[in-house]
C-alpha positions as CSV (number, residue, x, y, z in Angstrom):
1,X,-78.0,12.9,36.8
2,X,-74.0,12.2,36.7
3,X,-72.2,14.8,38.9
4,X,-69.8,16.4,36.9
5,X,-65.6,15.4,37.9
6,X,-64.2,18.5,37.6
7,X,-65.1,21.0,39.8
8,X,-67.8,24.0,38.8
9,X,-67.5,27.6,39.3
10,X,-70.2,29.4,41.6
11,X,-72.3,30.7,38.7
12,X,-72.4,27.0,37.2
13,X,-73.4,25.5,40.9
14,X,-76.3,28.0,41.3
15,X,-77.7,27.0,38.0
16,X,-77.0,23.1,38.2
17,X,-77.8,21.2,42.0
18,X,-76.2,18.0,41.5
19,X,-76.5,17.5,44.8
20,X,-78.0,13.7,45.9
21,X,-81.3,14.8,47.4
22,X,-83.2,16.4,44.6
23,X,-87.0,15.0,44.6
24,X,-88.0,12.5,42.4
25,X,-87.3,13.0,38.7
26,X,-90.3,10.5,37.6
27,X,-91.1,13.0,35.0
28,X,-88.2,14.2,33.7
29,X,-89.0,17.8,35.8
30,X,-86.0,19.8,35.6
31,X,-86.9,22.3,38.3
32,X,-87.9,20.5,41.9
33,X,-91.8,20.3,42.4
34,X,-93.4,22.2,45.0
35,X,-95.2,19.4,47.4
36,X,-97.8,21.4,49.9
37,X,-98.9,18.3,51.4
38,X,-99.2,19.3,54.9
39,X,-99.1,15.2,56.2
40,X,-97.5,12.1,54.2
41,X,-99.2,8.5,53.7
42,X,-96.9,6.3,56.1
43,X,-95.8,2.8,55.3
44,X,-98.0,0.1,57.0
45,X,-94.5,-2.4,57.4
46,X,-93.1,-0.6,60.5
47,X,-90.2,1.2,57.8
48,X,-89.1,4.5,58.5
49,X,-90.9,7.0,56.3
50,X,-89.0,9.9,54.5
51,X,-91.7,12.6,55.5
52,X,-94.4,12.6,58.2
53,X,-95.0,16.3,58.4
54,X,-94.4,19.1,56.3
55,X,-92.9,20.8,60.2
56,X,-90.3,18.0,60.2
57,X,-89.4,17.8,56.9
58,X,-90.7,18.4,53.1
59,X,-89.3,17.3,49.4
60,X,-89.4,20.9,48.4
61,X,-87.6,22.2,51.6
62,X,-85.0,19.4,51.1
63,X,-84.3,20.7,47.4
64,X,-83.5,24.1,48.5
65,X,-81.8,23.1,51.5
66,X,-79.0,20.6,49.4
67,X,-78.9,22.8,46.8
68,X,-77.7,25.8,49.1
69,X,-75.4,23.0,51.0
70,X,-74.5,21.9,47.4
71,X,-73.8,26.0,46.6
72,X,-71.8,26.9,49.8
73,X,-69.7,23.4,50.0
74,X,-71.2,22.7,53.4
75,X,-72.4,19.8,54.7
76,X,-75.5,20.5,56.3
77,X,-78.2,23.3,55.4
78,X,-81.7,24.0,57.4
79,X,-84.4,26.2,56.0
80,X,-86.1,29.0,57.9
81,X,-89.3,30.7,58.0
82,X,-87.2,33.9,57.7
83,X,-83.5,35.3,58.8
84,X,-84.7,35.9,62.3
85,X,-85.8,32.4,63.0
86,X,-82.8,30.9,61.5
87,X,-81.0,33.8,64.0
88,X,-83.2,32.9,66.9
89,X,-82.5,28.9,66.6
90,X,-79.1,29.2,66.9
91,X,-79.4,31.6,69.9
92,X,-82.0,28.9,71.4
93,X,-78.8,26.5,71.6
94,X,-77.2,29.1,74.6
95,X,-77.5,28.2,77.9
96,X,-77.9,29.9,81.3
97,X,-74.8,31.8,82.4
98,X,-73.1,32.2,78.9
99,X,-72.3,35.3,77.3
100,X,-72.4,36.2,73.4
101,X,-70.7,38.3,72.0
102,X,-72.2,40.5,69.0
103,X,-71.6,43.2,66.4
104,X,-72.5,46.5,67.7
105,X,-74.3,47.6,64.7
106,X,-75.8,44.2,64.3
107,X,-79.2,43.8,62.4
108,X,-82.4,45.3,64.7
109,X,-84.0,42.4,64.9
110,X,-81.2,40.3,66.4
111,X,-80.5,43.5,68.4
112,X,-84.1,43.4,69.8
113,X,-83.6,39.5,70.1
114,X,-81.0,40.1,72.3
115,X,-82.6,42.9,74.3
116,X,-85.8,40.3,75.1
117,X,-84.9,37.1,75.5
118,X,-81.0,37.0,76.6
119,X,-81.4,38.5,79.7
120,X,-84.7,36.8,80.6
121,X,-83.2,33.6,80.4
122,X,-79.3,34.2,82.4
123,X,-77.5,34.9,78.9
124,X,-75.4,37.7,78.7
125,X,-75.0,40.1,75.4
126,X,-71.9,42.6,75.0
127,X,-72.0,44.7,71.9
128,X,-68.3,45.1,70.8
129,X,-67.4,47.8,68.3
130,X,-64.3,46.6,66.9
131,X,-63.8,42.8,66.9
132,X,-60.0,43.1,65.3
133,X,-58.6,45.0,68.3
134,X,-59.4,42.4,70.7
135,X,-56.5,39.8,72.0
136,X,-58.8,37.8,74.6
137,X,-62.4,36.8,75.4
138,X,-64.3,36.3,78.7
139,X,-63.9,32.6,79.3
140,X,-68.1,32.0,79.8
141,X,-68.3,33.5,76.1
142,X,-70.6,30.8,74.4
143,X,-71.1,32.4,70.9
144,X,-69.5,35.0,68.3
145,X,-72.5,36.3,66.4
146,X,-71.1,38.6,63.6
147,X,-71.9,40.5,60.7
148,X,-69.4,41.8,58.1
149,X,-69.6,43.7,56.6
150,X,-71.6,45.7,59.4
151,X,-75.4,46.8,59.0
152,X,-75.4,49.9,58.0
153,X,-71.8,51.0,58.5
154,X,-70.1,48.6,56.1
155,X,-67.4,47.7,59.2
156,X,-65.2,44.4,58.5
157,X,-64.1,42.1,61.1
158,X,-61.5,39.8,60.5
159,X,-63.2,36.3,60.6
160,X,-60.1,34.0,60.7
161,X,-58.7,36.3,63.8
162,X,-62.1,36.0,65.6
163,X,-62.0,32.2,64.9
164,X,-58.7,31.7,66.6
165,X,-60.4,34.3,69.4
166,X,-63.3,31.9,70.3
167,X,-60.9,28.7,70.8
168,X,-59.5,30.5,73.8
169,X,-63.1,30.2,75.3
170,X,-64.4,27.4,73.3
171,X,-66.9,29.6,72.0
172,X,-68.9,28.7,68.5
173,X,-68.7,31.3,65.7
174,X,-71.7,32.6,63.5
175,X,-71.4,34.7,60.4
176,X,-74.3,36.4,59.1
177,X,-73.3,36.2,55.6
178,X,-76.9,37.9,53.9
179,X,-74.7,41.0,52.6
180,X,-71.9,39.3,50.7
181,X,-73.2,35.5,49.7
182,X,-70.6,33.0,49.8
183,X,-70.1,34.7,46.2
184,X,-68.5,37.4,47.8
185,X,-67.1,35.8,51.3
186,X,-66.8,32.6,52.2
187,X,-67.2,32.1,56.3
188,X,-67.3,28.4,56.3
189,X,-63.9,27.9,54.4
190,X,-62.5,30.8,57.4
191,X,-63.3,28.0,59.8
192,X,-66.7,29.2,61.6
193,X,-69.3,27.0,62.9
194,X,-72.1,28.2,61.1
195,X,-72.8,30.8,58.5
196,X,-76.9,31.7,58.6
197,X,-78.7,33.8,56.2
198,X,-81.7,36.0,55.7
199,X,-82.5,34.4,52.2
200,X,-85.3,37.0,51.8
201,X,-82.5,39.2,50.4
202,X,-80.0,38.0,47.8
203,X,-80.5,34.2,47.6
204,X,-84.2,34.6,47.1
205,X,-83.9,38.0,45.1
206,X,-87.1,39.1,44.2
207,X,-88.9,40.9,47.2
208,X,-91.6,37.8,47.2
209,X,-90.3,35.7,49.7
210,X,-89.4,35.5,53.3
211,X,-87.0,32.5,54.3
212,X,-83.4,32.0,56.5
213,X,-80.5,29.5,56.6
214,X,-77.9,27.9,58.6
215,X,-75.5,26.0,57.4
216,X,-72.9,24.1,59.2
217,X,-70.2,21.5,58.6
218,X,-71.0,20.3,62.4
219,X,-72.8,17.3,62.6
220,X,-73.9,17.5,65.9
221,X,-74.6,20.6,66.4
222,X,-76.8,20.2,62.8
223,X,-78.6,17.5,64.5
224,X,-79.6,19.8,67.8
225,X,-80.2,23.0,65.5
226,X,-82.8,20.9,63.5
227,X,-84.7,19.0,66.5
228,X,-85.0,22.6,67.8
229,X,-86.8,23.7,64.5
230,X,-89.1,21.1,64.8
231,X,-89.7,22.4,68.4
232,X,-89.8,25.9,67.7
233,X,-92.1,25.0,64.5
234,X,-90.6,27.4,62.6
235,X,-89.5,25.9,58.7
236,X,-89.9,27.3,55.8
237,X,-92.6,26.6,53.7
238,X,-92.7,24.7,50.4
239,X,-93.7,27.9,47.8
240,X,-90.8,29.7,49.6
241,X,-88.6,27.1,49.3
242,X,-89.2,26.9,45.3
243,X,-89.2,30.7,45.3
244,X,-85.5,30.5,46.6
245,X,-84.6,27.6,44.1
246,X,-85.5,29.8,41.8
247,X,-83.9,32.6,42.6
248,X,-80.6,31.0,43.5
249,X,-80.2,30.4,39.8
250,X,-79.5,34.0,38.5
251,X,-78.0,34.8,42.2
252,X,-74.0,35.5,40.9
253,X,-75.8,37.5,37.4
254,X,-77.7,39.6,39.6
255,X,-75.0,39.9,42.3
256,X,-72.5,41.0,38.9
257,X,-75.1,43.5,37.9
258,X,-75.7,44.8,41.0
259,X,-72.1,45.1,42.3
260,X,-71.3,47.1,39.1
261,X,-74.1,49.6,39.3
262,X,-73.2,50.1,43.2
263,X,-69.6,51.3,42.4
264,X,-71.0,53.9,40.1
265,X,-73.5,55.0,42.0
266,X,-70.8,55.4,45.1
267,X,-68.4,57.2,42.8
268,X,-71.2,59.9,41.7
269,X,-72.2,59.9,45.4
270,X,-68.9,60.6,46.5
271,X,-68.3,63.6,44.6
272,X,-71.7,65.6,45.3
273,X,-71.9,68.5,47.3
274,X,-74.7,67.3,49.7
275,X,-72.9,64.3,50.4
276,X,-70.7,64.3,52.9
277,X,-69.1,60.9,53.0
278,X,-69.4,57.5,51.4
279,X,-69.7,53.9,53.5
280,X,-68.4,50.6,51.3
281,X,-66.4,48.1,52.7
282,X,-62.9,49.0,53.6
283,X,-64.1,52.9,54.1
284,X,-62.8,53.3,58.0
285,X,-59.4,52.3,57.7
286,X,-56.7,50.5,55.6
287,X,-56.5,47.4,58.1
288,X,-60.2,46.9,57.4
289,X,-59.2,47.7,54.0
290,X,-57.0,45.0,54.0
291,X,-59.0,42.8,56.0
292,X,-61.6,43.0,53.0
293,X,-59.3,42.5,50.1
294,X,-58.4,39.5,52.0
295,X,-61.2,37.5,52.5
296,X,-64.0,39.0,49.9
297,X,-63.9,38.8,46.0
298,X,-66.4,42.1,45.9
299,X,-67.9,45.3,47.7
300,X,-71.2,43.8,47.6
301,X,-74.1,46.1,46.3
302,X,-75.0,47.7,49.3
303,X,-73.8,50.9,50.8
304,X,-74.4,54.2,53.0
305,X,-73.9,57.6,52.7
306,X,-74.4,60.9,55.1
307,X,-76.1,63.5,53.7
308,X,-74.9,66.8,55.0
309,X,-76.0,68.5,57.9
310,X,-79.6,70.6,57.6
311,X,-80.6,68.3,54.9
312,X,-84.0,66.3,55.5
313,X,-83.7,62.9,54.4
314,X,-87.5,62.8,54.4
315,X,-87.5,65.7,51.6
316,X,-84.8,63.9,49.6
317,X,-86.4,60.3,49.2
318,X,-90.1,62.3,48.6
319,X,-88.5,63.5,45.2
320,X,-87.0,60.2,43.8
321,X,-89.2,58.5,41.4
322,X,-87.5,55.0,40.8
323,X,-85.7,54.2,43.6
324,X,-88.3,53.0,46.4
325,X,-87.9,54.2,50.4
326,X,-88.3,50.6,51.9
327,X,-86.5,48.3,54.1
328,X,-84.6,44.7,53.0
329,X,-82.0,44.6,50.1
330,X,-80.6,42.3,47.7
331,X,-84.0,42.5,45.3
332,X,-83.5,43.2,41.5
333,X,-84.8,46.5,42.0
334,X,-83.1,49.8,44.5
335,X,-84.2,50.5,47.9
336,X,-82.8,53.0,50.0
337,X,-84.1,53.5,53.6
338,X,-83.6,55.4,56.9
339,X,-81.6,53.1,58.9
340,X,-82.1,55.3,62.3
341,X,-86.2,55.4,62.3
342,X,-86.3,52.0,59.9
343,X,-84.1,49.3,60.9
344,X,-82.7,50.3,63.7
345,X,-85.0,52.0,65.4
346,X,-84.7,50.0,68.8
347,X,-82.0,51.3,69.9
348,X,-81.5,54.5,71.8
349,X,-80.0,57.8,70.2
350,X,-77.0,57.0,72.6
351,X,-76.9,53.2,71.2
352,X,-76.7,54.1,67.5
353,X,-74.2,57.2,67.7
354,X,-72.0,54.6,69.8
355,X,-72.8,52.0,66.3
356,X,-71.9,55.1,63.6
357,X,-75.3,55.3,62.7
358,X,-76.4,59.1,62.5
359,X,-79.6,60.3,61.4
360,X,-78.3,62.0,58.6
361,X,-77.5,58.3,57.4
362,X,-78.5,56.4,54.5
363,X,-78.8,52.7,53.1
364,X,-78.9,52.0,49.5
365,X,-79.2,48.8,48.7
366,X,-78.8,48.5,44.9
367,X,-80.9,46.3,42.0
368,X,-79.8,45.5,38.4
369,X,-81.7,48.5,36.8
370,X,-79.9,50.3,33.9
371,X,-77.4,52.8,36.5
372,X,-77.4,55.9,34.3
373,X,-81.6,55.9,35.0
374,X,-80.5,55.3,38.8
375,X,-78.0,58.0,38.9
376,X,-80.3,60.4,37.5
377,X,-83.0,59.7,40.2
378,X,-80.5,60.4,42.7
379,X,-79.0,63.4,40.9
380,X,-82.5,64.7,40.6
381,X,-83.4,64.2,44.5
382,X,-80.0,65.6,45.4
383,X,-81.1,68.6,43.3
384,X,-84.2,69.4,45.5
385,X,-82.1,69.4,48.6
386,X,-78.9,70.9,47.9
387,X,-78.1,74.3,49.0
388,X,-77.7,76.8,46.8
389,X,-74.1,78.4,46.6
């Protein structure tokens, strides 16, 4: 297939990888075969062969992975059994008596990662609530593991200012860009190491499939991060990878759909008496504001809100009907959850007041239904719960 000389927008590269590693069009396939061979013939002439085992490398996962390369304009992408091994390989490449630095409301699961393991191996983890503030870095800092916009609380960190932070110490930067999509932000082109992913969410998009990325334009450090896959045995598999390929292709319609039903939903939120405040992007101040405006092209189409004091959140999600009380985001259809006894449920009460995240606190992360039958499922659960005047 000729690649194209002009250059393509996002929502033309999602549809069309003309990337050089697509498997073999033989048969004029236009989507990428799913090969679940577990072990591949070798040649008998003492050549190289492509694939040995599906562990070390597969057609299918190679699609996926130069597609999203292909996608992000990086040069290197590995594929993960899910977000948390693609997390937990790059934390593998930290060494004894180095320090990370991390988000304070950063994902439970990397949270409980760092709880485990940092500390069982010499590896020190500080928490740090507000990234933009900071001037200097201990000197035995080895990594910058952020998310922004934050998890729950919507916080955003400047990533070029954190950049410039780590080449005081030398430190590698990581973005966990699941949230926004490189539709929305663009870490790589902010001048960060890596960029990894939880493609369960918005690149796969459909609640089916569990997978993680890294990307990097560092050779070497790709070449370290890929023998420790191999080590850790922990890939992704060949359906998943097709289930991503697929998905990637509607990724910027469905990110367009969603983003537009979220900003409704946060106005009506916004303005109802048992709400008592709204958490988007931007929300906590005007630098972060800024910050945002700056480096993302959208909100995204996840938020929070607070319900008001006495209100049970457990009575209010019993009486919606379409919106489903469940963990994850970035599917086609709404999920709200409980961040404080749901995803971040780890930490102590101390830990998550100290993160913003209150028990009266809610998640919604939205789909591409129709918004006015959305809205109505909240109005009617807000009904149910809202003091009478």
């Amino acid at each position: 297939m000729p690649i194209p000389d002009t250059p393509l927008s996002f929502a033309t590269r999602v549809v069309n990888d003309y990337s050089a590693s697509r498997p073999s069009e033989e048969y004029g396939a236009v989507i990428p075969p799913i090969y679940l061979a577990s072990t591949f013939a070798q040649p008998t002439d003492g050549t190289s062969p492509v694939y040995g085992y599906q562990r070390s490398g597969n057609p299918t996962r190679g699609a996926v992975e130069s597609a999203l390369a292909y996608v992000e304009g990086a040069r290197h992408c590995l594929a993960f059994a899910t977000g948390m091994a693609a997390s937990a390989t790059i934390f593998s490449s930290l060494h004894t008596n180095q320090r990370v630095l991390l988000t304070s409301s950063v994902y439970g699961g990397t949270f409980l990662f760092a709880q485990q393991f940092f500390a069982a191996r010499g590896i020190s983890a500080d928490f740090v609530e507000d990234f933009n503030s900071l001037q200097t870095i201990p000197e035995d800092t080895g990594l910058i593991f952020l998310e922004t916009p934050t998890n729950p609380t919507l916080r955003v960190t400047d990533i070029a200012h954190v950049v410039q932070l780590a080449k005081q110490a030398g430190a590698k930067v990581v973005v966990d860009n699941t949230f926004s999509t490189s539709y929305i932000q663009d870490p790589l082109k902010e001048g960060v190491d890596a960029v990894v992913y939880s493609g369960t969410k918005y690149l796969a998009g459909h609640s089916d499939a569990l997978a993680g990325f890294i990307l990097t334009n560092d050779h070497t450090w790709y070449e370290s991060l890929k023998i420790a896959s191999k080590a850790l045995g922990n890939p992704l598999s060949p359906f998943d990878s097709y289930s991503v390929i697929r998905g990637l292709k509607t990724l910027a319609i469905r990110l367009d759909r969603a983003q537009q039903n979220a900003l409704e939903l946060r106005k009506f939120l916004a303005n109802h008496p048992a709400v008592e405040r709204v958490l988007a992007p931007g929300w906590f101040s005007e630098q972060e504001k800024e910050i945002h405006r700056r480096q993302s092209r959208g909100d995204g189409a996840l938020f929070s809100f607070e319900l008001k004091k006495g209100i049970n959140f457990f009575d209010f999600a019993a009486h919606l009907k379409l919106i489903r009380f469940a963990v994850s985001l970035g599917s086609v259809e709404t999920l709200i959850c409980h961040p404080a006894t749901m995803i971040h449920e780890n930490l102590t009460p101390a830990e998550r007041a100290k993160a913003g995240i209150s028990d009266q606190l809610l998640r919604l992360a939205v789909g591409i239904e129709d918004v006015a039958d959305l809205r109505a499922d909240l109005a009617g659960a807000l009904s149910f719960v809202t003091p009478e005047k």
